[in-house]
C-alpha positions in Angstrom: 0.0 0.0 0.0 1.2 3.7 -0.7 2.0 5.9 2.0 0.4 8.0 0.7 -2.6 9.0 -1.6 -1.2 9.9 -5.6 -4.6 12.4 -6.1 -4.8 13.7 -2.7 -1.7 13.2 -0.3 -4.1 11.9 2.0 -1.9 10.1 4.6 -2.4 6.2 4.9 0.2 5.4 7.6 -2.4 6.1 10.5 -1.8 5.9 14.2 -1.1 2.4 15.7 -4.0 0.3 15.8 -5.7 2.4 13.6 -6.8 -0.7 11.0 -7.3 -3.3 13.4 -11.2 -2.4 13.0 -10.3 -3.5 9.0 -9.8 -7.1 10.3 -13.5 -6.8 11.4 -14.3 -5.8 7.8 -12.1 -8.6 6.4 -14.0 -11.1 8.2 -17.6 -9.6 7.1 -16.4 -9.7 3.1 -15.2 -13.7 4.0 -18.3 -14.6 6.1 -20.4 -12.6 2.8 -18.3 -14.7 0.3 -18.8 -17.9 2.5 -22.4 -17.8 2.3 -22.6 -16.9 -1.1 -20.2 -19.5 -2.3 -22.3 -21.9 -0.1 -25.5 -20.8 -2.1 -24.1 -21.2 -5.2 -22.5 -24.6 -4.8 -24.8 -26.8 -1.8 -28.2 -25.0 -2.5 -28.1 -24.0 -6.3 -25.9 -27.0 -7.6 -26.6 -29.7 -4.7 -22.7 -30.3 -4.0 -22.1 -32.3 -1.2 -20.6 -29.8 2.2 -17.3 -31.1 2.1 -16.8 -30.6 -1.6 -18.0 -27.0 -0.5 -15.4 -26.7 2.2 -12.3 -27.8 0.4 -13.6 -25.3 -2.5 -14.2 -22.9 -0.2 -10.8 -23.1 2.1 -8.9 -22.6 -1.5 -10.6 -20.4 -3.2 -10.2 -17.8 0.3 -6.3 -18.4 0.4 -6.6 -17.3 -3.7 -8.8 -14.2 -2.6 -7.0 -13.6 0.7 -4.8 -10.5 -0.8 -7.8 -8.9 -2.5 -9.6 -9.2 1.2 -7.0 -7.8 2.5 -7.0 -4.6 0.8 -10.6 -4.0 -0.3 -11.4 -4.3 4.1 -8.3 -1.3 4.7 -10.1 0.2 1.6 -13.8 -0.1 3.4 -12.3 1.2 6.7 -10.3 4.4 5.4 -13.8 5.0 3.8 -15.5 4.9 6.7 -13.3 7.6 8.7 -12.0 9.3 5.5 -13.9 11.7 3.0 -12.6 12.3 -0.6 -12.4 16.0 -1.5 -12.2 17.1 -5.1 -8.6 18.7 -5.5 -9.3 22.3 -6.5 -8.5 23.3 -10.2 -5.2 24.9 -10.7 
């Protein structure tokens, strides 16, 4: 991740601590993907739960990264407002 923003200088190297609360958001996205993947596979295609599990375990470890960074994205959005840099 940048230090900081390219458009706005906005600073992402918070104070300690400051995205634990993403790993709260990382968790919601996998719990969201879980179910949804579990929809998809066990109620929409009648697999069998451990086929979902094993599909499930490897596809997160694939998405892992992209978790990662779309929950610090979600976070800094929560605390963070975008303001449009002013025309030179």
């Amino acid at each position: 991740m940048h230090k900081n923003c390219p458009v706005c200088n906005e600073d992402f190297e918070r104070e300690t601590g400051y995205y634990y609360g993403a790993m709260f958001a990382s968790y919601a996205l996998t719990v969201i993907f879980g179910v949804v993947v579990f929809v998809i596979m066990c109620v929409v295609f009648n697999f069998d739960a451990m086929t979902y599990l094993v599909v499930f375990a490897i596809l997160q470890l694939l998405l892992m990264p992209i978790f990662y960074r779309v929950s610090r994205l979600l976070w800094i959005n929560i605390f963070v407002r975008y303001k449009q840099p002013l025309k030179e």
